[in-house]
C-alpha angles and dihedrals in degrees: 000000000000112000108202101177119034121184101241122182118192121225114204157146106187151045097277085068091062083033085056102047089048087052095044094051086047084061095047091250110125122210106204097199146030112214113202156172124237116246085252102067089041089064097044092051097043102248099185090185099038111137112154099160092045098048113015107047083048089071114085089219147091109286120185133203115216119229087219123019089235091055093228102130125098088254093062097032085060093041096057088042098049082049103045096202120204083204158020126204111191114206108179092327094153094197144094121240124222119243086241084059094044094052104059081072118094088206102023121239129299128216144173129236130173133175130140084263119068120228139314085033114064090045117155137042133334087018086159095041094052088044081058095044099045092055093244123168100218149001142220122240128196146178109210140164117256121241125167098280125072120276092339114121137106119297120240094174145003132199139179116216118183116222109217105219087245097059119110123203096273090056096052095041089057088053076045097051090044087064100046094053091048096049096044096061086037084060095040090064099040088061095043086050092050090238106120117154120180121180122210129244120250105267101244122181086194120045128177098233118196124225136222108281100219130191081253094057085058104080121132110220106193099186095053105032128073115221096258092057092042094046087050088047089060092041093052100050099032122109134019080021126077095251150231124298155167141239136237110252 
């Protein structure tokens, strides 16, 4: 069965989800809904790229707000449910989904991940920004579906990007964005075209799991650290990030 029109939404906190709509639309695939975060629970949870008023008011469509960013409250569930939607596409979304969320999708979520190490090593938070820190010369980037667990679903796509040791984060985030435009369409036709192929991750009992790079984790410490650590360290946390800084003293 060939399915022509799939209901897609849209989760996001930045600008890439308005970018990915445009693009989609570009590409005559229409996205029905925007799912969101207030501006609230973005500033609680540190969201360095969060822009609601510049991207998702642009876009002549519904937006909703969820009542938890994990979408797990009545409100949400009912929300999903009352939408039926065919797919979900995850743009720094920096949460896990319920089975009981996963499963209100025909085709599941999608999202992008992308670290020097391929899944399902690199797992966790600030994956790009540790690739950069680190002084690492590329990362991998996939499209995966989402399960219950981070980072673990099945892979749709893989790509290597090469990071230059003069980029900075927003260089590497446009090679970043380019992808996940790309893919997403890739794996929207491949859906319409009933062709859909996942691959699974390697089973590991041990993964290398990455942490939340924090402002406070961006501390220079001259005395401690050499140049080339301290000039990964800026580029890392340039950008759309706060930064990397020194104290007085």
């Amino acid at each position: 069965m060939i399915y022509k029109k799939l209901k897609i939404c849209v989760f996001g906190t930045n600008m890439l989800a308005y970018e990915l709509v445009k693009f989609l639309k570009k590409n005559k695939i229409t996205t029905q809904n925007i799912i969101t975060i207030s501006q609230n629970k973005a500033k609680k949870n540190q969201i360095s790229d969060y822009d609601f008023p510049m991207s998702f008011f642009k876009v002549k469509k519904k937006n909703y707000t969820v009542s938890k960013f994990n979408l797990d409250s009545r409100n949400d569930i009912n929300f999903l449910k009352q939408e039926k939607f065919d797919l979900g596409l995850c743009i720094g979304w920096q949460r896990l989904f319920s089975e009981k969320v996963l499963s209100q999708f025909k085709f599941g979520i999608y999202g992008w991940h992308g670290s020097y190490l391929k899944l399902p090593d690199g797992a966790g938070r600030s994956p790009i920004n540790w690739s950069i820190r680190l002084g690492k010369k590329k990362i991998y980037h996939h499209l995966f579906k989402y399960d219950q667990s981070i980072d673990n679903g099945d892979i749709f796509e893989l790509l290597k990007i090469n990071i230059k040791k003069n980029e900075y984060f927003n260089d590497i985030k446009i090679k970043i964005n380019k992808h996940i435009l790309n893919s997403s369409l890739r794996l929207i036709k491949s859906i319409q075209n009933n062709k859909l192929v996942l691959k699974r991750q390697i089973k590991k009992k041990k993964k290398i799991f990455f942490p939340k790079i924090t402002f406070d984790d961006c501390k220079i410490i001259s005395k401690e650290m050499s140049i080339k650590i301290v000039y990964d360290l800026i580029r890392s946390a340039s950008h759309p990030f706060k930064g990397s800084y020194l104290t007085k003293n």
